[in-house]
C-alpha positions as CSV (number, residue, x, y, z in Angstrom):
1,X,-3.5,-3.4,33.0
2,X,-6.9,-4.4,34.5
3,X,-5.6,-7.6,36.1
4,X,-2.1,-6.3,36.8
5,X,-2.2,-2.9,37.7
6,X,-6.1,-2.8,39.4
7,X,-6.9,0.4,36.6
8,X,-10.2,1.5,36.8
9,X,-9.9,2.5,33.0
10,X,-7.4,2.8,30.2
11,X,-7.6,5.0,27.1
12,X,-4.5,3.7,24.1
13,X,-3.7,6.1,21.7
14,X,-1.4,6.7,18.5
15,X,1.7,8.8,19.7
16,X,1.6,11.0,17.2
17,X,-2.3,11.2,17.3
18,X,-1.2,13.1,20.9
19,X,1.7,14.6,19.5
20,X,-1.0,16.7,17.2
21,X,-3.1,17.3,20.3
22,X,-0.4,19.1,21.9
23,X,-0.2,21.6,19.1
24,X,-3.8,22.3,19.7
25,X,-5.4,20.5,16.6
26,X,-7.2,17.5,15.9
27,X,-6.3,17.4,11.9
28,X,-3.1,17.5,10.3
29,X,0.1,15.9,9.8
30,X,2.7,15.0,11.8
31,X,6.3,14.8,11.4
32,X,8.0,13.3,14.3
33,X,11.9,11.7,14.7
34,X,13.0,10.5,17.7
35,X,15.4,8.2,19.3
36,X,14.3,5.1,17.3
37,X,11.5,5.8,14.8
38,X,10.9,8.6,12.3
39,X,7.2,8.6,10.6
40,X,5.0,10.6,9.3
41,X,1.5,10.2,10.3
42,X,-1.8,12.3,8.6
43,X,-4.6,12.8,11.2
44,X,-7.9,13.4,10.5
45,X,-10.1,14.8,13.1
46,X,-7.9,12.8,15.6
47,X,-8.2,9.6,13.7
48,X,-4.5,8.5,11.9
49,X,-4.4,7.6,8.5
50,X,-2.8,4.5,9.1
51,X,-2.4,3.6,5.2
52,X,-0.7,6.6,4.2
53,X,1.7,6.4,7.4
54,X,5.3,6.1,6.3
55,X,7.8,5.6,8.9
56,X,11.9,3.8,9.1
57,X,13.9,2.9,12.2
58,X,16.6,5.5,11.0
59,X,16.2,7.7,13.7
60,X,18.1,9.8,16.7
61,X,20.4,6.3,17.5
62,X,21.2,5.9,13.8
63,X,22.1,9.5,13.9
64,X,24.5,9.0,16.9
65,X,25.9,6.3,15.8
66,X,27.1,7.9,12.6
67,X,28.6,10.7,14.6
68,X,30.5,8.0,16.4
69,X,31.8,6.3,13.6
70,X,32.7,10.2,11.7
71,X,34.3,10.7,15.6
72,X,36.6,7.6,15.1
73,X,37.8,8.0,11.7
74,X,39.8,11.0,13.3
75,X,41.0,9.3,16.4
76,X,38.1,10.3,18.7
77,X,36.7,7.7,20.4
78,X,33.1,8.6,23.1
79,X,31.0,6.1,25.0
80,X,27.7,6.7,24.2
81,X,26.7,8.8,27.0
82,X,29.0,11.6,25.6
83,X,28.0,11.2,22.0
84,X,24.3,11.8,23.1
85,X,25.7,14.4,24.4
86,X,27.7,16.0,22.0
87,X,25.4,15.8,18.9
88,X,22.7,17.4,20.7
89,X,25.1,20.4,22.2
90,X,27.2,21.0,18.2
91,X,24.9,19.2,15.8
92,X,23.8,21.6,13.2
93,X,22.3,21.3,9.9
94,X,23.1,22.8,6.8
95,X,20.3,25.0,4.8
96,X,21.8,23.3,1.5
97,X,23.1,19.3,0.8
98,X,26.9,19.6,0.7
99,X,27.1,22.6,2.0
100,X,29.2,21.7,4.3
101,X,31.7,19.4,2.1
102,X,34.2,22.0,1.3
103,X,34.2,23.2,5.4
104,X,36.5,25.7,6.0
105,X,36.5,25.9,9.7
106,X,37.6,26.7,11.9
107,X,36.0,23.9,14.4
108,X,34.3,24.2,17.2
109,X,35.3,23.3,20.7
110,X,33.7,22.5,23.8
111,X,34.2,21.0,27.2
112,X,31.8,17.6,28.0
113,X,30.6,17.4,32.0
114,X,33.5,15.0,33.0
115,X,35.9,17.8,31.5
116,X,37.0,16.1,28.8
117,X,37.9,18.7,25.9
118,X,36.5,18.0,22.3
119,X,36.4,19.2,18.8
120,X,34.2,19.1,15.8
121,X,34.5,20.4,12.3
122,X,32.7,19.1,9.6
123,X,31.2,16.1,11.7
124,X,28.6,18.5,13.5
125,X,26.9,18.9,10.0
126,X,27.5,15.3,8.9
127,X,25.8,13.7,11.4
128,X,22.6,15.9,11.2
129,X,23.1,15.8,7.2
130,X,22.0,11.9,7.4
131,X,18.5,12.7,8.4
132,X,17.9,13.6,5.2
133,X,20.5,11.7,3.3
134,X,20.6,8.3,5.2
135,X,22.8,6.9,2.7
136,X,25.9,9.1,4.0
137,X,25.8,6.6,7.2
138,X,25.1,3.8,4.7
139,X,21.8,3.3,5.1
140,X,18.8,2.7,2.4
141,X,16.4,4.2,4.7
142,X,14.3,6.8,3.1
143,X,14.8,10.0,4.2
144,X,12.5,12.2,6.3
145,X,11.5,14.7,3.3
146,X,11.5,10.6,1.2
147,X,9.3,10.1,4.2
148,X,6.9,12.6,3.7
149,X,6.1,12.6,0.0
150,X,4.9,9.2,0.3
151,X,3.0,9.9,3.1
152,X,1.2,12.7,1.0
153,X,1.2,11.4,-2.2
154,X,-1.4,8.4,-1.1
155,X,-3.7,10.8,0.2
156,X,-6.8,12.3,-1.4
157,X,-6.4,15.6,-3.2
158,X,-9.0,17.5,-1.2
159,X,-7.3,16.1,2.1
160,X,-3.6,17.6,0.9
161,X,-4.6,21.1,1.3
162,X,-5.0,21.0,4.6
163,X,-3.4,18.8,6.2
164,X,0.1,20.9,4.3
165,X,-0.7,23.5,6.0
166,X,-0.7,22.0,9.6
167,X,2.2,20.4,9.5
168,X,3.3,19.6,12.9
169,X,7.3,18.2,13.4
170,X,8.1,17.1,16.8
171,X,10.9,14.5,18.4
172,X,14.4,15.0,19.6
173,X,15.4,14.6,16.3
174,X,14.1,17.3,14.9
175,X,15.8,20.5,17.7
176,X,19.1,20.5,15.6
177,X,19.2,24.2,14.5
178,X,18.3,24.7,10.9
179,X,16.5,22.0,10.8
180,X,12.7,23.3,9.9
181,X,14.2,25.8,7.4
182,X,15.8,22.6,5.7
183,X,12.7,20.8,5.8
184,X,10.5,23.8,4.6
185,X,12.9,24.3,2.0
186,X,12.1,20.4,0.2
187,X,8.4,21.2,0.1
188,X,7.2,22.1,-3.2
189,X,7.0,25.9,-4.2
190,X,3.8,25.8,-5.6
191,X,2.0,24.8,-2.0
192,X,1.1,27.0,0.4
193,X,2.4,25.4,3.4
194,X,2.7,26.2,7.1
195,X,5.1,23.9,9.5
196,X,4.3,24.3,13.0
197,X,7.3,23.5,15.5
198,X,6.7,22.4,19.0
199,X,8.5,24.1,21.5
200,X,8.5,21.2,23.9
201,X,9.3,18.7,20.9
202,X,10.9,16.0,23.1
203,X,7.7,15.3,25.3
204,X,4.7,16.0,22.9
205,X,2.9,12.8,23.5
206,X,3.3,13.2,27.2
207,X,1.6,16.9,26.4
208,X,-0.9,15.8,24.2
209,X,-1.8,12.7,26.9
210,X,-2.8,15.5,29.4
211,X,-4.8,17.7,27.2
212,X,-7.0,14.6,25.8
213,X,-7.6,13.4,29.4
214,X,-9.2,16.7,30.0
215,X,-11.8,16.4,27.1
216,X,-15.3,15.3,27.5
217,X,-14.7,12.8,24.7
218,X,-12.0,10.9,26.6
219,X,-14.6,9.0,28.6
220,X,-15.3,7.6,25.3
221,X,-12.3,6.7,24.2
222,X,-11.7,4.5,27.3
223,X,-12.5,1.3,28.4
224,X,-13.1,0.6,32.0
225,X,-13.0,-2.8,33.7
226,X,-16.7,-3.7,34.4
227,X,-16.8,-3.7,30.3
228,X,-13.5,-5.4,30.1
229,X,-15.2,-8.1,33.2
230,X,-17.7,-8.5,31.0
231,X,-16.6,-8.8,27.2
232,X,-13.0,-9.7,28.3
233,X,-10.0,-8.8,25.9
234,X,-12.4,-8.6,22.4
235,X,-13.4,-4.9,24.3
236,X,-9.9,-3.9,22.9
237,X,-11.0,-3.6,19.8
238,X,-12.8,-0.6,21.0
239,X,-9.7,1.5,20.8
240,X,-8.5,0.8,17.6
């Protein structure tokens, strides 16, 4: 960065650290699911947690590429492009496991950009189903709630109070409707909880990049190149 790109400074930071920034806290826990990672990360006064982070690669492409193989296994066959497309326009998840399995109809239609007319039934809550069931798309993944108990299970009990009740979910992932009702719903009863849901959950890091820049404590959270001239690459450490 210093050699290639002539920066004056450079700050590195966790995604999801940001992600939590752009909610507007500096301690909780985030639950984030995007196009290739899903993890859950607990942040403590903007410091992650990084041995109780649980995360798995079955994400927004495993997700899609379900839908595409549910797609062909009724003769309808979409480049990727349209898939993408599709799951994020029809993709819905169901507020119980198997709901959906005795689906009644009637399915849904709906036009894609180049024109081409399509269908779904049971596959628009299928595809969203394996988020939480990753075995449905045979996958031994864990599953996002799977995810989160062993995120919060290897954390002190003091901690667990509050971090359950800012609970932040973010990622593209996570906009299928129903969703945050589904996850509330595997939290236990006997918790008082509160899940926070980002409105702009696609670009939360991007969010939460901007807001830290602004703070007075950024300066110190950067390293700049005289230090960087001076100590060379062992100055990295100073951002972990």
């Amino acid at each position: 960065m210093f050699e290639k790109l002539k920066c004056n400074s450079i700050c590195i930071c966790n995604q999801s650290v940001l992600t939590l920034y752009a909610s507007g806290r500096k301690t909780g826990i985030v639950v984030e699911s995007g196009e290739g990672l899903t993890n859950v990360v607990p942040i403590i006064d903007g410091f992650a947690k990084k041995e109780a982070v649980a995360s798995t690669k079955f994400a927004g492409n495993s997700v899609t590429n379900y839908l595409a193989t549910l797609l062909k296994e009724n003769g309808k066959n979409l480049d990727e492009k349209s898939l993408k497309y599709v799951k994020e326009k029809l993709g819905l998840v169901a507020l119980e496991s198997g709901q959906f399995e005795n689906y009644p109809g009637p399915d849904v239609a709906y036009t894609l950009p180049d024109g081409t007319a399509i269908s779904l039934g049971v596959e628009r809550f299928k595809c969203a189903e394996a988020i939480f069931n990753p075995s449905l798309a045979g996958s031994s993944d864990d599953s996002i709630n799977d995810l989160f108990s062993k995120s919060v299970s290897s954390l002190d009990d003091e901690l667990k109070s509050t971090l359950y009740k800012n609970i932040v979910v973010a990622g593209g992932n996570t906009m299928f409707p129903n969703f945050i009702e589904r996850f509330e719903m595997s939290l236990p009863k006997s918790t008082e909880f509160k899940v926070w849901a980002l409105v702009d959950r696609i670009i939360p890091s991007w969010i939460g990049g901007s807001i830290l820049g602004s703070l007075e404590d950024f300066k110190n959270l950067s390293i700049y190149k005289k230090e960087y001239d001076d100590k060379g690459t062992s100055i990295v450490e100073k951002l972990k």
